[in-house]
C-alpha positions in Angstrom: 101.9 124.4 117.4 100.9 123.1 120.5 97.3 122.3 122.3 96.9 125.8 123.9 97.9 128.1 121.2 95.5 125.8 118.8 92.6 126.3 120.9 93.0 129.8 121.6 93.6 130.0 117.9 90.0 128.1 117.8 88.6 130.7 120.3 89.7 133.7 118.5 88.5 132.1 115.2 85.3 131.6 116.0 84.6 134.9 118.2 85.4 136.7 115.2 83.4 134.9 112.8 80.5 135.0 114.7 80.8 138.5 116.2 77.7 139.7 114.7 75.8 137.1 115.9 76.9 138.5 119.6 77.8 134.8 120.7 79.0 134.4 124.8 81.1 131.7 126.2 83.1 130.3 123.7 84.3 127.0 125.8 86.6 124.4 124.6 85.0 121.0 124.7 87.1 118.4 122.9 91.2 118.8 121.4 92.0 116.0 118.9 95.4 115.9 116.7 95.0 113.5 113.6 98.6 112.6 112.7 97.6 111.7 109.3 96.9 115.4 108.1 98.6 116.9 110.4 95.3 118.7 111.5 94.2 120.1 114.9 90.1 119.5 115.5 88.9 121.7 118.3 85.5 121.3 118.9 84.4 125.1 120.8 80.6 125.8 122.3 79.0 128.7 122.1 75.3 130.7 123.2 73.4 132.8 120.7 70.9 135.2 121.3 68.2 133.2 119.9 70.0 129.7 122.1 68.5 131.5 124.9 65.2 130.1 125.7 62.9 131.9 127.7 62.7 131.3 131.3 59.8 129.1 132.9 59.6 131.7 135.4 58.1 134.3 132.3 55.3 131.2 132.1 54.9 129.6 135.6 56.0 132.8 138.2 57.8 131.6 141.0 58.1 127.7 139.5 61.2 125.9 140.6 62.6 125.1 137.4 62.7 129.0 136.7 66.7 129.2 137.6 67.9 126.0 136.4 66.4 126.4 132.6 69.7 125.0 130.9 70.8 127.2 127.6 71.3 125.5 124.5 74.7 125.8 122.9 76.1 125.6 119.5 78.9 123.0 118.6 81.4 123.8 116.2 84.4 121.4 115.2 87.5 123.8 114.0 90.3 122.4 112.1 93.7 123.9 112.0 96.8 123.3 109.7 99.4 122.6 112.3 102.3 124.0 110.5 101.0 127.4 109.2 98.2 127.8 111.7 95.8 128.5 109.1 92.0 127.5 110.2 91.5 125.3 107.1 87.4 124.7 107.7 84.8 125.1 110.1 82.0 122.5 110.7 78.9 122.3 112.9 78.9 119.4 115.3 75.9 117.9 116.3 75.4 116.0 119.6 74.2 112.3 120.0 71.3 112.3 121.2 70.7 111.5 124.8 68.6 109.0 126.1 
């Protein structure tokens, strides 16, 4: 398999999975092969419902920050046999955290 078809295998893994959770914008954020186990790692964002913090402009009306609020996102590392295509695990990534 190549880097496309395991991402979109990634993308389509994880909508499905988390269907009920009514996740938007699955984006692809990092593609890693690891020769030695012959693994893809795609590492996918996501929002959730509850990701979604409220707007300042619900608390401060007309405050500048109202339309640039950024949405949190959920990192998930997906790993992919490359010769069957199987997804073999799914793992939460976290993020370092910025200074």
């Amino acid at each position: 398999m190549d880097a496309r078809e395991a991402v979109r295998t990634a993308r389509r893994y994880v909508s499905e999975l988390f269907a009920d959770d009514e996740i938007g914008r699955v984006d692809l954020e990092e593609v890693d092969f690891e020769n030695e186990s012959d693994l893809w790692k795609i590492t996918v964002s996501f929002t959730r419902p509850n990701d979604r913090p409220e707007l300042v402009e619900t608390i401060v009306p007309g405050h500048p920050l109202a339309d640039v609020t950024p949405v949190r996102r959920s990192y998930k590392v997906v790993n992919i046999d490359d010769a069957s295509g199987i997804v073999t695990s799914l793992k939460h990534r976290r993020l370092a955290a910025l200074n």
